[in-house]
C-alpha positions in Angstrom: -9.2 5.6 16.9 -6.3 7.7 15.2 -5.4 7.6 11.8 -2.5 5.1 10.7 -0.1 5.4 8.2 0.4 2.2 5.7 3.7 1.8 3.8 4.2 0.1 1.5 7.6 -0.9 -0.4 8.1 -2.5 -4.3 11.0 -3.8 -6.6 10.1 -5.1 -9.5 6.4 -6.6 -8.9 3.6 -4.1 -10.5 1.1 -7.1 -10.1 1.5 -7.4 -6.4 1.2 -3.8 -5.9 -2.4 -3.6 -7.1 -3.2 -6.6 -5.2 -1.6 -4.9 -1.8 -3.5 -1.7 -2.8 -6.8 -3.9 -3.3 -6.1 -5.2 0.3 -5.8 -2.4 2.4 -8.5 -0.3 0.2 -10.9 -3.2 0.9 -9.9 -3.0 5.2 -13.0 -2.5 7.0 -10.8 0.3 9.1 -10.4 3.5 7.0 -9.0 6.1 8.7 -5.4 5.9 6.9 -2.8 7.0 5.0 -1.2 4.8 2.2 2.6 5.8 1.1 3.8 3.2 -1.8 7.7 3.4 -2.2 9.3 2.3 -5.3 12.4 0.9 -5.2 14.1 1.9 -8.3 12.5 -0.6 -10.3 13.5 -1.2 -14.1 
């Protein structure tokens, strides 16, 4: 199977980014890429 790419966006919520991360990390498939695009949070 080829590789995927995951991405991911975020405004504003730090504790649902570690919990996304924590998600895909823990995906028994694991041949991927992760982006994580902040939004310009504050």
């Amino acid at each position: 199977m080829p590789k995927i790419s995951v991405i991911m966006t975020s405004y504003n919520k730090p504790a649902f980014v570690e919990k996304s991360i924590l998600s895909v990390l823990n995906q028994t498939f694991q041949d991927f890429e992760l982006f994580i695009m902040d939004d310009d949070s504050d």
